[in-house]
BAZADREN-400118 format. One record per residue (C-alpha): residue number from 1; residue in three letters; x, y, z. Coordinates in nm, 4 decimals. Layout:
% residues N
<r n="NUM" res="Ala" X="X" Y="Y" Z="Z"/>
...
% end
This chain:
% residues 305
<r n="1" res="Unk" X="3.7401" Y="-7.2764" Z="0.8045"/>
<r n="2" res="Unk" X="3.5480" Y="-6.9539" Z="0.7050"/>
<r n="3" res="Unk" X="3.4128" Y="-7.1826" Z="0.3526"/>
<r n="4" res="Unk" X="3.3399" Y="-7.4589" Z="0.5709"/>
<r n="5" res="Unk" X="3.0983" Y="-7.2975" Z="0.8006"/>
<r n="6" res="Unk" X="2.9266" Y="-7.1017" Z="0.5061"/>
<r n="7" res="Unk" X="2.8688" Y="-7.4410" Z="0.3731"/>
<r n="8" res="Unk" X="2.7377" Y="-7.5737" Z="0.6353"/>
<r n="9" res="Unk" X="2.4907" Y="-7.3145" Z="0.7362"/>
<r n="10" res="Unk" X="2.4182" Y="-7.2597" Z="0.3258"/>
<r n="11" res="Unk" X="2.4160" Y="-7.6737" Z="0.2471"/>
<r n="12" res="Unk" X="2.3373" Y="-7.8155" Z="0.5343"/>
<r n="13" res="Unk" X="2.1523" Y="-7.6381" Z="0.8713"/>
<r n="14" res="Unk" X="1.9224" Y="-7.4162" Z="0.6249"/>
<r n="15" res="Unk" X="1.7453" Y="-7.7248" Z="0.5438"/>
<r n="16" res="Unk" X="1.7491" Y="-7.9073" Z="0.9098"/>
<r n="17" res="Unk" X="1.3948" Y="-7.8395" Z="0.9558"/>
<r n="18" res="Unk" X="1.3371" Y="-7.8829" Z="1.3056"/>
<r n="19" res="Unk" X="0.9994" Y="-7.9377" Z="1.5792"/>
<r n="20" res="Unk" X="1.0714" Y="-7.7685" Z="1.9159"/>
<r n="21" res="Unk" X="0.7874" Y="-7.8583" Z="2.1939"/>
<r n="22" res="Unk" X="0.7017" Y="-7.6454" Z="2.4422"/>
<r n="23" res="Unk" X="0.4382" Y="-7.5820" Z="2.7555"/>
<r n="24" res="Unk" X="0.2857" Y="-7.3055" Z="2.8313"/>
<r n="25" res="Unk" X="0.0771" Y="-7.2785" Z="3.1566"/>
<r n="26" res="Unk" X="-0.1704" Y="-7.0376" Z="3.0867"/>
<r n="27" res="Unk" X="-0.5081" Y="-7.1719" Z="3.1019"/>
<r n="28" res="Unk" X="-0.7335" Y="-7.2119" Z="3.3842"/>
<r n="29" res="Unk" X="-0.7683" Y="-7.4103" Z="3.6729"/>
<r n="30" res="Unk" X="-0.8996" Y="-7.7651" Z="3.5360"/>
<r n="31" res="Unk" X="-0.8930" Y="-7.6523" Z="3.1921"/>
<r n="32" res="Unk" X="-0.7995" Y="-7.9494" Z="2.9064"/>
<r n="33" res="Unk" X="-0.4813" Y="-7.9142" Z="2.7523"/>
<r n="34" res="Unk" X="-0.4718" Y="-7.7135" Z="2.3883"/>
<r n="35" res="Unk" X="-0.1755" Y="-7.7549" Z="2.1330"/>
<r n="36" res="Unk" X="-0.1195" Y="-7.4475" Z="1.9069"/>
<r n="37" res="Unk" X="0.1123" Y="-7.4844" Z="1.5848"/>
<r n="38" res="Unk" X="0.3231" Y="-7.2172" Z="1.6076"/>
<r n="39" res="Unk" X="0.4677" Y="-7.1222" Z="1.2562"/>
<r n="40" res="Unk" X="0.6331" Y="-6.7939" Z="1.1046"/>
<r n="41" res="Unk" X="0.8633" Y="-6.6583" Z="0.8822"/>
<r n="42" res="Unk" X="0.8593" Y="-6.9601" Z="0.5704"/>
<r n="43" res="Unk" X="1.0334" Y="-6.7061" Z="0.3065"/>
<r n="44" res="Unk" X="0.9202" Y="-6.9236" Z="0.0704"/>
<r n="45" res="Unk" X="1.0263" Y="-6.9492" Z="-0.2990"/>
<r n="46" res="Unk" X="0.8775" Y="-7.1648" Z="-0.5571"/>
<r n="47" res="Unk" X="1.1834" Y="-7.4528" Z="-0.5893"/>
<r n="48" res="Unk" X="1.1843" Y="-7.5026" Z="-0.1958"/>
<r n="49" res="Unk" X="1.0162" Y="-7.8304" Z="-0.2270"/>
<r n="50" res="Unk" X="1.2033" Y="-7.9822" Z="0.0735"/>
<r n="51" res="Unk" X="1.0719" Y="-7.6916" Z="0.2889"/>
<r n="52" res="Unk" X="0.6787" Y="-7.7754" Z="0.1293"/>
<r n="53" res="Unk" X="0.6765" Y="-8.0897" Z="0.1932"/>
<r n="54" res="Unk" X="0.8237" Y="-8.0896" Z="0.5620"/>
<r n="55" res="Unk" X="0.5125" Y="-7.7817" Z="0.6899"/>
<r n="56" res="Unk" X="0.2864" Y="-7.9926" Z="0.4817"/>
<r n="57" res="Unk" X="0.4031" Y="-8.3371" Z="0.7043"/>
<r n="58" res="Unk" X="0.3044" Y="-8.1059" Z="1.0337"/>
<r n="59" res="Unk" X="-0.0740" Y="-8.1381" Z="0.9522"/>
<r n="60" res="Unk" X="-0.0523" Y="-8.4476" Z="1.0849"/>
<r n="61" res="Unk" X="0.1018" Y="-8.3222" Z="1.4954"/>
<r n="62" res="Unk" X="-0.3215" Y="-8.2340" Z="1.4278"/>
<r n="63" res="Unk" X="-0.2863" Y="-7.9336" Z="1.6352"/>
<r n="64" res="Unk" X="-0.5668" Y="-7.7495" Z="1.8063"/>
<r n="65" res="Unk" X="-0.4587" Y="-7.4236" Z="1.6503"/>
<r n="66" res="Unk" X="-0.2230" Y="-7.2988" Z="1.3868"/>
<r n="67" res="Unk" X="-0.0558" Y="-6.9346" Z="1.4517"/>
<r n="68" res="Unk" X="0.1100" Y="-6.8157" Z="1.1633"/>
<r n="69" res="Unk" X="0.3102" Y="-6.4770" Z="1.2568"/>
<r n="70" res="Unk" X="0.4029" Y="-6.3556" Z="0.8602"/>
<r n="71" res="Unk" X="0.6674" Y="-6.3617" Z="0.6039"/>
<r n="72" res="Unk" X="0.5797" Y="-6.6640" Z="0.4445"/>
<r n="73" res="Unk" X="0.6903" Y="-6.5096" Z="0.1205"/>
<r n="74" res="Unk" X="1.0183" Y="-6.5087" Z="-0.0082"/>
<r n="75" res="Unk" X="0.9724" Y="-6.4852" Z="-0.3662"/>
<r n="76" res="Unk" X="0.7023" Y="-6.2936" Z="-0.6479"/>
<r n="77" res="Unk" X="0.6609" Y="-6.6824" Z="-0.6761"/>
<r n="78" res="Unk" X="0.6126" Y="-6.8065" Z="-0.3612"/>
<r n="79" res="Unk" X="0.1882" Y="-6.8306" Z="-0.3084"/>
<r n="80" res="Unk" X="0.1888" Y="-7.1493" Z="-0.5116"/>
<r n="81" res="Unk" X="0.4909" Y="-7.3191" Z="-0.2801"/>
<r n="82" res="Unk" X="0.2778" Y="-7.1457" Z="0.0310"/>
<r n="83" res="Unk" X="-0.0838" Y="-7.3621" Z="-0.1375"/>
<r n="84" res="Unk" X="0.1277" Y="-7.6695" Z="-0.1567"/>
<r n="85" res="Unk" X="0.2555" Y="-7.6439" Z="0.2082"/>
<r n="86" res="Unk" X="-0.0432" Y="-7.5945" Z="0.3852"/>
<r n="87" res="Unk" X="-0.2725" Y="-7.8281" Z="0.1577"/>
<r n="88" res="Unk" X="-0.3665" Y="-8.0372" Z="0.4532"/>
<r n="89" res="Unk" X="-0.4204" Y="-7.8085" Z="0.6816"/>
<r n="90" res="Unk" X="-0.7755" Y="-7.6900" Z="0.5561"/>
<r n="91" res="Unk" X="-1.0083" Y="-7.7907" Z="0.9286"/>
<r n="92" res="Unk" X="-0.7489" Y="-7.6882" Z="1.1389"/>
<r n="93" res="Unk" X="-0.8455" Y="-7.3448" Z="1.3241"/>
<r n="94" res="Unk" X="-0.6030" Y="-7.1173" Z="1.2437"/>
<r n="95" res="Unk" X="-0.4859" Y="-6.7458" Z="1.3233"/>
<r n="96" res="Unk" X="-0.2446" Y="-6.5165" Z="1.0858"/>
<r n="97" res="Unk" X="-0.0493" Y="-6.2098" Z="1.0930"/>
<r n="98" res="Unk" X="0.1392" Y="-6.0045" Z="0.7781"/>
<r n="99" res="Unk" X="0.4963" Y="-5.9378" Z="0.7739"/>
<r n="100" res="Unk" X="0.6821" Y="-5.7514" Z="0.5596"/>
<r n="101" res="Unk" X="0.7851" Y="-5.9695" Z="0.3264"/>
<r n="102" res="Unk" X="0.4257" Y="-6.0971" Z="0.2669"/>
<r n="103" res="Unk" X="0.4183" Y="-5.7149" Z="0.0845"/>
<r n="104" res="Unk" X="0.7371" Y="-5.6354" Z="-0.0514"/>
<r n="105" res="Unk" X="0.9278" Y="-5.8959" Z="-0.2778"/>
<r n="106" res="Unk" X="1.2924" Y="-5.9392" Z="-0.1043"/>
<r n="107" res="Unk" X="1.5988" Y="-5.6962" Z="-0.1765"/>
<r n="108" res="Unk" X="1.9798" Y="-5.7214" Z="-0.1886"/>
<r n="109" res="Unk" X="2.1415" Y="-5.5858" Z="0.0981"/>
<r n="110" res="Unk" X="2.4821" Y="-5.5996" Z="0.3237"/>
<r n="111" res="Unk" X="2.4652" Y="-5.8622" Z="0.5287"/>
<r n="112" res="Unk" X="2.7029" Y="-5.5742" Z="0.7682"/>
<r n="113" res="Unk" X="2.4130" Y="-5.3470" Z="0.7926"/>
<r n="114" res="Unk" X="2.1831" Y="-5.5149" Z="1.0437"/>
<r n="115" res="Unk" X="2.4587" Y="-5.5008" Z="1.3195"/>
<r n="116" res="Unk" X="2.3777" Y="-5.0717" Z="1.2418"/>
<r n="117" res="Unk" X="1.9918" Y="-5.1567" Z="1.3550"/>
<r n="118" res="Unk" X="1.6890" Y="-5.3042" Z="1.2584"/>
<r n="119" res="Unk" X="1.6882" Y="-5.3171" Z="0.8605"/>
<r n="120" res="Unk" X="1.3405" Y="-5.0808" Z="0.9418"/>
<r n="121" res="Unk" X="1.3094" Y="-4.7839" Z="1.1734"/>
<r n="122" res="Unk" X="0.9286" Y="-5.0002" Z="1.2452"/>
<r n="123" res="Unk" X="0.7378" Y="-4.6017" Z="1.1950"/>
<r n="124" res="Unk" X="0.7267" Y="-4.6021" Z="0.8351"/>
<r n="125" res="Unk" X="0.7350" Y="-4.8613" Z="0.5252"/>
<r n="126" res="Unk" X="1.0844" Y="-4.9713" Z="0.4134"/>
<r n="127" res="Unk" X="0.9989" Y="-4.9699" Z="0.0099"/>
<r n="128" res="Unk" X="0.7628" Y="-4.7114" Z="-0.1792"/>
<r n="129" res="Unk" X="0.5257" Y="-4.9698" Z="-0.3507"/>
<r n="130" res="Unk" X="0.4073" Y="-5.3172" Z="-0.2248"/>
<r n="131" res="Unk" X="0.4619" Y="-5.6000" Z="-0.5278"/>
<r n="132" res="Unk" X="0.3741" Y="-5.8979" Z="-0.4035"/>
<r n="133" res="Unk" X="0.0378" Y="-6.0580" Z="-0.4570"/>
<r n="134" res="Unk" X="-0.0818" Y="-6.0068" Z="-0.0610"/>
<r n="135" res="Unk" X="-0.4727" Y="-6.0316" Z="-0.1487"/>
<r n="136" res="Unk" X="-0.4261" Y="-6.4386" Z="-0.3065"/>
<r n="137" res="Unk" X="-0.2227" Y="-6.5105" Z="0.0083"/>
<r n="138" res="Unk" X="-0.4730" Y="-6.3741" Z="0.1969"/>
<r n="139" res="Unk" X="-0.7736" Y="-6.5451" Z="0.0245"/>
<r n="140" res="Unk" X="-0.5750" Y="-6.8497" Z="0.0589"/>
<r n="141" res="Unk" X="-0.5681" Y="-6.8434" Z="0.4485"/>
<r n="142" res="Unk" X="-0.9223" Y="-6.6921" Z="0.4866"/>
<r n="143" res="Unk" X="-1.1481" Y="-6.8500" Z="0.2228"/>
<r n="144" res="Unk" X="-0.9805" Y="-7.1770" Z="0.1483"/>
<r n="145" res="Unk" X="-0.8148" Y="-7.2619" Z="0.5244"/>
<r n="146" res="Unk" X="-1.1031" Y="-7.0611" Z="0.7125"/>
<r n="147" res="Unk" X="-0.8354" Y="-6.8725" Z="0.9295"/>
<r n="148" res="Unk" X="-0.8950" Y="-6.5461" Z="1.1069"/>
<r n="149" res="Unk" X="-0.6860" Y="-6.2467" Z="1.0157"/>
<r n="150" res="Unk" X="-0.5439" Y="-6.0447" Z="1.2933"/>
<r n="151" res="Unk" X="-0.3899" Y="-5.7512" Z="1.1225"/>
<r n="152" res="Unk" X="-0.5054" Y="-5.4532" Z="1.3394"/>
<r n="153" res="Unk" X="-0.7907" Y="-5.7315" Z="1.4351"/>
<r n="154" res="Unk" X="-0.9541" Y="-5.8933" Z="1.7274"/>
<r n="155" res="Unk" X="-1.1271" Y="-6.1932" Z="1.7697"/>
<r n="156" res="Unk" X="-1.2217" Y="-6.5264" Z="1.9647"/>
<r n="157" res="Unk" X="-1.2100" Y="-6.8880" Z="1.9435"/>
<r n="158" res="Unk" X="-1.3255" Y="-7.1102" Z="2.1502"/>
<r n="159" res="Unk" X="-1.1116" Y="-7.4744" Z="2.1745"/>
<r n="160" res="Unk" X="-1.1834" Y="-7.7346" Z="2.4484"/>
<r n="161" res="Unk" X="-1.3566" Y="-7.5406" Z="2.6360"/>
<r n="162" res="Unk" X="-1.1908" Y="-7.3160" Z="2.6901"/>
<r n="163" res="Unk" X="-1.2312" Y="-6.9420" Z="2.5252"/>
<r n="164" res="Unk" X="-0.9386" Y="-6.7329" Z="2.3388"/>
<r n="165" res="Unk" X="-0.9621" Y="-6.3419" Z="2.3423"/>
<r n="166" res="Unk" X="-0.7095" Y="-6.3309" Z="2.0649"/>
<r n="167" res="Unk" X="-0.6006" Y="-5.9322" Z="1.9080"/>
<r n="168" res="Unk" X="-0.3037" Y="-5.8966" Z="1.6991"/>
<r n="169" res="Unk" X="-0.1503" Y="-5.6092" Z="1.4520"/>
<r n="170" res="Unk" X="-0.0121" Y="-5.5877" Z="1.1069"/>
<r n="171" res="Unk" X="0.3189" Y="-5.5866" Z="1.0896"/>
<r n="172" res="Unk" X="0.4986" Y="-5.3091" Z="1.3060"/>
<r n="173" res="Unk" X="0.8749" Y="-5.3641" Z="1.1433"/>
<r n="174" res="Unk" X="0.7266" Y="-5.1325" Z="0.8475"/>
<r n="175" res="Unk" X="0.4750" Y="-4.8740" Z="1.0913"/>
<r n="176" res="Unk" X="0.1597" Y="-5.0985" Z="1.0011"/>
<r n="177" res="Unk" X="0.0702" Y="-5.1647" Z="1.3404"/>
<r n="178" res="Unk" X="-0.2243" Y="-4.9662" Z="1.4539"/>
<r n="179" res="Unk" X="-0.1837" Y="-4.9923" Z="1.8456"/>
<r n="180" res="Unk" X="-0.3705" Y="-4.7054" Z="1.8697"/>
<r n="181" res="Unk" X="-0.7088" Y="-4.8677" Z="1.7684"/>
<r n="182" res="Unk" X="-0.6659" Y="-5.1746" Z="1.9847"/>
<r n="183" res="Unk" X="-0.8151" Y="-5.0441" Z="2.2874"/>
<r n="184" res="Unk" X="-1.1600" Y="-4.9977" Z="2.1366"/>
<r n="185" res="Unk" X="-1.1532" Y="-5.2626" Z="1.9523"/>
<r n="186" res="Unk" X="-1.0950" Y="-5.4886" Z="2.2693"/>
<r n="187" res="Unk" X="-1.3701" Y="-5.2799" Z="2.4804"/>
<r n="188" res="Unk" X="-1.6172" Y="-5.3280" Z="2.1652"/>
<r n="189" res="Unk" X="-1.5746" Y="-5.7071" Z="2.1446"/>
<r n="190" res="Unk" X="-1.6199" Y="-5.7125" Z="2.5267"/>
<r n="191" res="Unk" X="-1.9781" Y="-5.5331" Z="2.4771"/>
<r n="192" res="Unk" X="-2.1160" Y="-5.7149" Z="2.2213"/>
<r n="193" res="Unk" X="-2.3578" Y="-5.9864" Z="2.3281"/>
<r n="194" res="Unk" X="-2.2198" Y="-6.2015" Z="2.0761"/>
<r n="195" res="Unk" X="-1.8648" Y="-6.2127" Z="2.2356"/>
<r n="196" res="Unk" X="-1.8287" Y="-6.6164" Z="2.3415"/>
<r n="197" res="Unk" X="-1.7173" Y="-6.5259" Z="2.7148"/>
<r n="198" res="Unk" X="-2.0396" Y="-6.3321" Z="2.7562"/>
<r n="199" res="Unk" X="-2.1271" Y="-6.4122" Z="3.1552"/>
<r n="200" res="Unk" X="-1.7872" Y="-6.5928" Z="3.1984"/>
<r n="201" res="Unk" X="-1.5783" Y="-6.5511" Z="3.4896"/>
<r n="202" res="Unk" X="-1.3155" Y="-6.3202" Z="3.3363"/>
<r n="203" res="Unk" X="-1.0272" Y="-6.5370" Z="3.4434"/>
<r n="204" res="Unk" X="-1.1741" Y="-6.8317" Z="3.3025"/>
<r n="205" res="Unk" X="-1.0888" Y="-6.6193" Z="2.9039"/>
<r n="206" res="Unk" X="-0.6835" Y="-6.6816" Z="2.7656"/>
<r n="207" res="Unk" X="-0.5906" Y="-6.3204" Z="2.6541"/>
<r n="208" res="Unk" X="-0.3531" Y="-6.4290" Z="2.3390"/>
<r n="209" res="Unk" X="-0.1390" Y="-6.1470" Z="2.1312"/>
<r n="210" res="Unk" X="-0.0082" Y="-6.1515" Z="1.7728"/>
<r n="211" res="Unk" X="0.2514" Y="-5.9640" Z="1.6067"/>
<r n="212" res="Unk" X="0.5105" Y="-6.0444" Z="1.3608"/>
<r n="213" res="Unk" X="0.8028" Y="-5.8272" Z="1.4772"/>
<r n="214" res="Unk" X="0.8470" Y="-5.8037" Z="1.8727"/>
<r n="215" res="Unk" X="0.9120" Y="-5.4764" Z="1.8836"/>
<r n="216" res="Unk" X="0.8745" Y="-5.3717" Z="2.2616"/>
<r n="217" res="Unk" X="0.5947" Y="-5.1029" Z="2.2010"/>
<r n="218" res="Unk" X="0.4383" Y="-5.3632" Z="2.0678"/>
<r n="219" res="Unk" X="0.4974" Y="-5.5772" Z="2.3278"/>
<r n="220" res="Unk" X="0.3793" Y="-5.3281" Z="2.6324"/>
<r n="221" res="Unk" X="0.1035" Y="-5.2530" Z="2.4747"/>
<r n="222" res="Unk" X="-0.0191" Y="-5.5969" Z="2.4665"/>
<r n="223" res="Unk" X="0.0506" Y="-5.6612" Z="2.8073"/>
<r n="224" res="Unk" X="-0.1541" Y="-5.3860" Z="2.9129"/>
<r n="225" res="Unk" X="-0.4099" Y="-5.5254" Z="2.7180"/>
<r n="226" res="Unk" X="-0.3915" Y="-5.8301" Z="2.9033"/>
<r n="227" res="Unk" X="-0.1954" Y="-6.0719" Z="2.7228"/>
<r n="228" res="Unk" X="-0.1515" Y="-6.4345" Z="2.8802"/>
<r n="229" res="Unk" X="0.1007" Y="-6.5262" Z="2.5938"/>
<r n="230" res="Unk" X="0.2104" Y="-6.3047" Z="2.2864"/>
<r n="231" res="Unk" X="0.3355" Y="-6.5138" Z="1.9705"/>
<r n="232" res="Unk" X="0.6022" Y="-6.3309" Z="1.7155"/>
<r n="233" res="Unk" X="0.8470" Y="-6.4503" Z="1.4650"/>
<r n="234" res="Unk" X="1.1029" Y="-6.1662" Z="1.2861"/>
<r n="235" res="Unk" X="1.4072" Y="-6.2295" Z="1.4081"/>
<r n="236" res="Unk" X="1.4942" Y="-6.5496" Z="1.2604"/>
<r n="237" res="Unk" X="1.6028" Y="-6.6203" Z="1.5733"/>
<r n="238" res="Unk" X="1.9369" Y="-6.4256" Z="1.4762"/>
<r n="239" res="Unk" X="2.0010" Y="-6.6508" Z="1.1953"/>
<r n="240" res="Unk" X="2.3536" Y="-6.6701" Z="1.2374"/>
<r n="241" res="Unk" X="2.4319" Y="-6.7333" Z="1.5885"/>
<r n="242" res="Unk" X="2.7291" Y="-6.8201" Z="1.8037"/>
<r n="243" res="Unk" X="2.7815" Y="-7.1610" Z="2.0587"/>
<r n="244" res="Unk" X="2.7678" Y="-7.0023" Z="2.3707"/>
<r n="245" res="Unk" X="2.7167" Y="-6.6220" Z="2.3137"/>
<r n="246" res="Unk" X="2.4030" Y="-6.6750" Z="2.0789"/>
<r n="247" res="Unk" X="2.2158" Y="-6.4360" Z="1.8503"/>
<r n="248" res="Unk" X="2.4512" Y="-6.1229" Z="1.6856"/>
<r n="249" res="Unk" X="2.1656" Y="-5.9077" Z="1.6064"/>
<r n="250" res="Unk" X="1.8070" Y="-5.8945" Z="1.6289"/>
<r n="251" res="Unk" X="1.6266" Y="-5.6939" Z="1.4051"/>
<r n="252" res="Unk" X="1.4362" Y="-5.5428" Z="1.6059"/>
<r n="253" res="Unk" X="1.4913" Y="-5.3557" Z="1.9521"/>
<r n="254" res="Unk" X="1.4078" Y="-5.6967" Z="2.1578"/>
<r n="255" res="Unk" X="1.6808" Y="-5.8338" Z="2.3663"/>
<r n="256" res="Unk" X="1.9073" Y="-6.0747" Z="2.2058"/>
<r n="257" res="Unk" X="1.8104" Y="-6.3219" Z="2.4930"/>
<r n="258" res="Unk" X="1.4875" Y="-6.3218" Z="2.4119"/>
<r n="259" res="Unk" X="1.5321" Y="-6.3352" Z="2.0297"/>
<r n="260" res="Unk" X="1.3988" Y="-6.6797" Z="1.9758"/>
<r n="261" res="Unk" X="1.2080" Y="-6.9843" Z="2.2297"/>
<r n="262" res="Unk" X="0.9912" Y="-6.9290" Z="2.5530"/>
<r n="263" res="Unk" X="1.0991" Y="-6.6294" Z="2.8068"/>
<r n="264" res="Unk" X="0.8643" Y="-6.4251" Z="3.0182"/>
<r n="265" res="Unk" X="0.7752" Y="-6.0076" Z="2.9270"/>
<r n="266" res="Unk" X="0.7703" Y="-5.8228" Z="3.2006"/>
<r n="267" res="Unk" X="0.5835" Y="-5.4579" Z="3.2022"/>
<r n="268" res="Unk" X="0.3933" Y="-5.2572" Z="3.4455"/>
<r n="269" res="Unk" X="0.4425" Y="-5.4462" Z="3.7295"/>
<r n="270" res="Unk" X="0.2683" Y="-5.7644" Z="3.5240"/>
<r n="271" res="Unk" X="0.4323" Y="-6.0147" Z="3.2686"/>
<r n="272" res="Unk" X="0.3156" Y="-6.2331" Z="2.9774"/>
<r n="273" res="Unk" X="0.4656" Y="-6.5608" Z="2.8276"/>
<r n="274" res="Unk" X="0.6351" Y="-6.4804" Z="2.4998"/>
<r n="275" res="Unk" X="0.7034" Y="-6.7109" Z="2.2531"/>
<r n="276" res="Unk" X="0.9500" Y="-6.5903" Z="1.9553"/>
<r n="277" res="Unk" X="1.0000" Y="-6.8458" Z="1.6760"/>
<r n="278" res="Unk" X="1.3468" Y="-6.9039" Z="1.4747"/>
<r n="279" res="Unk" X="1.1554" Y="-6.9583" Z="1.1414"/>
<r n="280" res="Unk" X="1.1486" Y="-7.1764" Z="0.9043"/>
<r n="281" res="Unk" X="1.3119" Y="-6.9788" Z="0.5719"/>
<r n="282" res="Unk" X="1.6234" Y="-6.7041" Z="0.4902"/>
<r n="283" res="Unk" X="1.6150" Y="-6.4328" Z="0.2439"/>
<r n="284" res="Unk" X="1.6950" Y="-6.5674" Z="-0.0682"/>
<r n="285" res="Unk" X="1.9722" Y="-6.3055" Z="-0.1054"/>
<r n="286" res="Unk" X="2.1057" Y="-6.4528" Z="0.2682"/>
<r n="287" res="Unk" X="2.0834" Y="-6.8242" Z="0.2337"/>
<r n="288" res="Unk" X="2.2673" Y="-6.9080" Z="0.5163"/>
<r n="289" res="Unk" X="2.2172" Y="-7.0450" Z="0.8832"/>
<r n="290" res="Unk" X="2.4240" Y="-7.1021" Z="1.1868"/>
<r n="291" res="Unk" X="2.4162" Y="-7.2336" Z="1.4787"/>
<r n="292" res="Unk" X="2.0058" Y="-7.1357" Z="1.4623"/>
<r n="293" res="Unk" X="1.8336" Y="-7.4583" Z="1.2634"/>
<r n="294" res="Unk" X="1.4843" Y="-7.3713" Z="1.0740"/>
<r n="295" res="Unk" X="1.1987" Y="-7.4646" Z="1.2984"/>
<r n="296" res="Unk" X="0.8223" Y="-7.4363" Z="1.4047"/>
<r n="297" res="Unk" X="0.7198" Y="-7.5254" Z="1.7663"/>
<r n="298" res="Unk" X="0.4052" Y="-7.6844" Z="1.9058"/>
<r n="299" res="Unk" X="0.3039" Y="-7.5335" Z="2.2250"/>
<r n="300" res="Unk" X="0.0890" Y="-7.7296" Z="2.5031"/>
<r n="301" res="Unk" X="-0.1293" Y="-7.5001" Z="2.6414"/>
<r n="302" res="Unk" X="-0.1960" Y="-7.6377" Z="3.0190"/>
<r n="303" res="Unk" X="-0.3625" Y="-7.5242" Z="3.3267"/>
<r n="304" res="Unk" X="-0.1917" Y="-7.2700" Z="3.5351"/>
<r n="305" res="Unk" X="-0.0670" Y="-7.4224" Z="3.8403"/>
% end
């Protein structure tokens, strides 16, 4: 029994690439809807041609928005599978955070160590020198896609109407978040006479909140920043899971119920939407899923009710 399940999460459910839909009601009163592609955590290696060729096939859902929350790398390798994945997504809007593993190439590990804690303490970095090729990636997304990095980064876009105050941080499993400097950097894009919801009424602007790792500081913070929705990926959703009980371990210091899908954050007597995706890759040292397919989600963003 114990071969049969690793076979089927190594064979079979790694590969069941999977579309969840969801709604978020977040925008305002009268507002037209807005989809946002929500994709994290690829892994990628060069030979994952299965995995290419389904993200490239999403280009066509012709979203309003792609959020990509990190770790698509999986592999020294893996910028030419991320290129051929996202080919056809070049005049699609898009929005990106690092992770980890868009640094550091991955490492062998026990599989029994991540029900100790997070495989990162999220204060400090996890391996002395990055060695992956994070600059191409990043030239990729910016110059060749036109998407906006949000590593320790604010910003706005404007879709349908309506306008997104969108802020996110670099990844805060290895201490590269810098909450510290999102505060002014929030109060200076509110100053400046460029900022698109200039003479707006304030709640007419969607407060949105990137991270790749939901680690709750992060998660606070960005609430009292005024976060509508906060996006993250990470977890893997749990990666091996079990009917009933779900998720084993997190990563992270996020509850296991709210390791993957759509749940509310509540802090400070307010709350945001929070939307945690599963992923769409595994370590190549832990090639294995269970009862947690591979997935991205496409959110409908809708008027508030």
């Amino acid at each position: 029994m114990g071969a049969a399940t690793f076979a089927w999460g190594s064979l079979v459910e790694r590969k069941r690439f999977t579309l969840r839909e969801e709604t978020v009601p977040v925008l305002p009163r009268g507002a037209a809807p807005v989809t946002v592609l929500h994709l994290s955590d690829l892994h990628m290696a060069p030979w994952q041609r299965d995995k290419q060729a389904w993200v490239r096939e999403l280009a066509k859902l012709n979203p309003d928005l792609i959020v990509d929350t990190g770790d698509n790398l999986g592999h020294e390798d893996g910028i030419p599978g991320i290129e051929r994945a996202f080919a056809d997504f070049g005049g699609i809007r898009g929005l990106y955070v690092n992770g980890s593993n868009d640094y550091y190439g991955p490492m062998r590990k026990s599989w029994l160590k991540y029900f100790k804690g997070p495989s990162s303490n999220g204060s400090a970095p996890q391996k002395p020198q990055r060695n992956l090729d994070t600059a191409r990636l990043e030239s990729f997304f910016t110059d060749a896609l036109g998407w906006q990095s949000l590593n320790n980064a604010v910003g706005t876009v404007t879709l349908k109407g309506t306008t997104f105050n969108v802020f996110g941080v670099d990844d805060p499993h290895i201490g590269a978040d810098r909450l510290d400097l999102l505060t002014g950097l929030l109060d200076a894009q509110n100053d400046d006479e460029s900022f698109d919801g200039t003479g707006t009424d304030p709640d007419s602007v969607v407060h949105i909140g990137v991270a790749h790792a939901p680690y709750q500081r992060v998660l606070n913070s960005f609430v009292n920043h005024g976060a509508d929705l906060i996006l993250a990926g990470h977890t893997h959703g749990g990666q091996v899971c079990l009917p009933r009980f779900g998720a084993l371990v997190t990563n992270c210091d996020i509850p296991r119920e709210q390791v993957k899908g759509l749940s509310l954050w509540r802090h400070a007597f307010r709350s945001a939407f929070l939307h945690v995706s599963a992923g769409l890759g595994t370590s190549i040292y832990a090639p294995v899923r269970f009862a947690c397919p591979p997935e991205a989600t496409l959110l409908t963003l809708v008027a508030r009710d």
